[in-house]
N, C-alpha and C positions, 0 to 999 in steps of 0.2 A: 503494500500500500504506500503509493508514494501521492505525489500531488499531484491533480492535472489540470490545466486553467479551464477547460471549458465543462467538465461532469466529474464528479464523481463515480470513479472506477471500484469496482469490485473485481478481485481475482477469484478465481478457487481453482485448490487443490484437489483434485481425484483421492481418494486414501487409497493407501497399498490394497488394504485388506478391510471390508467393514464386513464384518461380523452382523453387525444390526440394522435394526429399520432407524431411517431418519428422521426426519421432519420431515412431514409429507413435501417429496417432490420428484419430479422427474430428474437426474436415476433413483429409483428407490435408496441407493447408501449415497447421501450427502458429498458432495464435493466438498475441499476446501478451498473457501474462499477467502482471498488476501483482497483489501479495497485498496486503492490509490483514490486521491476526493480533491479536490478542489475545496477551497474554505468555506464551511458553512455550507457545503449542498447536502447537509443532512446524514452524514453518513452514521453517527452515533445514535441518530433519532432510527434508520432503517435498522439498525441493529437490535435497538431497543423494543422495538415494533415485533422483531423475529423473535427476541425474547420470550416476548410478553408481558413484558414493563412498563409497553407503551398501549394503551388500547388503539384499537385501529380505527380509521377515518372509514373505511370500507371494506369491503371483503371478510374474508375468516382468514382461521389461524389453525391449521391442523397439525398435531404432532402422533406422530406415528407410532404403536406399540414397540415399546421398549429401550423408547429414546430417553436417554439421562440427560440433559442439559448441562452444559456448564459455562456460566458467562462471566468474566475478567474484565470487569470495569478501567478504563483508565485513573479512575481517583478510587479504586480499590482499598490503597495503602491508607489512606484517608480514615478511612473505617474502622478502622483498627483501633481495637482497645489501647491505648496508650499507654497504662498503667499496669499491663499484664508483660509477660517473659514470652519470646519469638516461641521458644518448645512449648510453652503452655496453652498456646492460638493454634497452635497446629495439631496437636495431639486434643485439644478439641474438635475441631474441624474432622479431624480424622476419629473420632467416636462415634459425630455424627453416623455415620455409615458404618464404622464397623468399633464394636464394642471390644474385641479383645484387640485392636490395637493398642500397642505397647512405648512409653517415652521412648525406646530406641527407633520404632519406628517415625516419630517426629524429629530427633534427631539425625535421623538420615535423610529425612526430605530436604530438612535444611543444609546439612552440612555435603546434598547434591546441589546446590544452590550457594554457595561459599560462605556459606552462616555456621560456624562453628566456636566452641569453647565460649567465652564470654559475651560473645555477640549473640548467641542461640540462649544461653541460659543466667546470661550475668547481668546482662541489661534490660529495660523495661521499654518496650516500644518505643516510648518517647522520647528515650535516649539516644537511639539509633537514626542513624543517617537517611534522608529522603531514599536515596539508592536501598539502604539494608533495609527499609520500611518495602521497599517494592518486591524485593527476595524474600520476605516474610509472607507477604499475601500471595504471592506465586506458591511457596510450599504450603501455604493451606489451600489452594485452587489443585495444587499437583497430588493430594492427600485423599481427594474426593471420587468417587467411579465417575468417569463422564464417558458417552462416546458421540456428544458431538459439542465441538466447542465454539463460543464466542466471544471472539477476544479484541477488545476496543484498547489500542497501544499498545499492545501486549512489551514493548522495548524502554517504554518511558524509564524513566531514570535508572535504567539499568547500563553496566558498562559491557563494551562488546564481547569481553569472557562468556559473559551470563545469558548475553544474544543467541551467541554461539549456542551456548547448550541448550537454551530454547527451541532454537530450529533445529538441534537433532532431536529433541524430545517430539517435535512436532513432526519432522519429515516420518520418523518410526510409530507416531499415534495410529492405530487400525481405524479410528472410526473421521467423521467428521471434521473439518475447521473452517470459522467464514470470521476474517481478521481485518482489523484496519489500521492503516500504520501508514505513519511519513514517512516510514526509513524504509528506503531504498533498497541495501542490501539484505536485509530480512527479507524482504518483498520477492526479491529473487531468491535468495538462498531455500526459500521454502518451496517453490515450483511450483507456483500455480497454475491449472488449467483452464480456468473460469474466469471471466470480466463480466459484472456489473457495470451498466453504467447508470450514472442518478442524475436525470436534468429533468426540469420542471414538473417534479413531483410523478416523476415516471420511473421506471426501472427497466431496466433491459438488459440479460443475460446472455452472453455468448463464449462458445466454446473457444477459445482465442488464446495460443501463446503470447503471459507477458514478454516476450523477448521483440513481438511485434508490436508494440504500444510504446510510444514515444513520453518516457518516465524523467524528470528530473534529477540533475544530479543535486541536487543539494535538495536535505530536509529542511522543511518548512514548518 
């Protein structure tokens, strides 16, 4: 997802392998979709809409037996208990869904994330850096079953290490991803198959390699 002056793009990626039903659509297992946007064409609000955070202007909203959602806000980190410990937000999160998960298994979410020893368990969210606040809500997003995801920024205050490990974690996801992002090289790195584009409250999907779409070099 990079920027484009005249619409807002949406990519997707094909997954290797999806095991499950999607969100109702044509193919039955969800593509992932990487966005490129132009400022303000909406592409957080389309996102939000596929969620189901946003009620719709028209149409319905069908989700397919057996689809888990998982949606990664850009202001995620935001949310965040301030006053709790990185392992004790995640090994929450991670109860939600499975009850004999274990602290070590919270400590390993993070410490795949470069959150370890007194940054996982010594400091109090609020003490921690916009960057290590953004690795904290990523291992509690990475903690949860999803198999289709929704990721608005998914790069923001993260440094390219942690990019990096995101897009292998993504390129190896079996199920679903529809993403939106200024950065450029994520945008590639991830190989998507799919372009949306968003001009005057429309949408239009096509099969289209980004390597054919004329993408920005510099984030916006």
């Amino acid at each position: 997802l990079s920027s484009s002056s005249a619409a807002s793009d949406v990519y997707k990626r094909q997954p290797r392998a999806c095991p499950h039903a999607a969100a109702r659509a044509d193919p039955p297992c969800a593509p992932t979709p990487a966005r490129a946007r132009a400022r303000a064409a909406g592409k957080s609000t389309l996102l939000a809409a596929i969620s189901g955070a946003l009620p719709l202007a028209a149409g319905t909203r069908e989700v397919g037996d057996g689809v888990v959602l998982g949606v990664f806000r850009q202001d995620l980190a935001q949310d965040l208990d301030q006053a709790a410990r990185p392992v004790d937000l995640v090994q929450r999160a991670a109860w939600e869904h499975d009850g004999e998960s274990t602290v070590e298994d919270a400590f390993g979410a993070l410490g795949a994330l470069g959150l370890s020893g007194a940054r996982a368990s010594g400091r109090t969210i609020g003490q921690l850096s916009g960057g290590e606040k953004a690795r904290v809500a990523l291992a509690t997003f990475s903690v949860k079953p999803h198999n289709l995801l929704l990721l608005d920024e998914p790069t923001n205050h993260i440094d390219a290490q942690m990019a990096a490990v995101l897009v292998d974690a993504l390129r190896d996801f079996p199920g679903g991803v529809i993403t939106v992002s200024h950065d450029r090289a994520f945008v590639e790195a991830i190989e998507p198959t799919h372009v949306v584009s968003v001009r005057d409250g429309r949408v239009r999907m096509e099969a289209v390699s980004y390597t054919h779409l004329t993408l920005p070099t510099k984030r916006i």
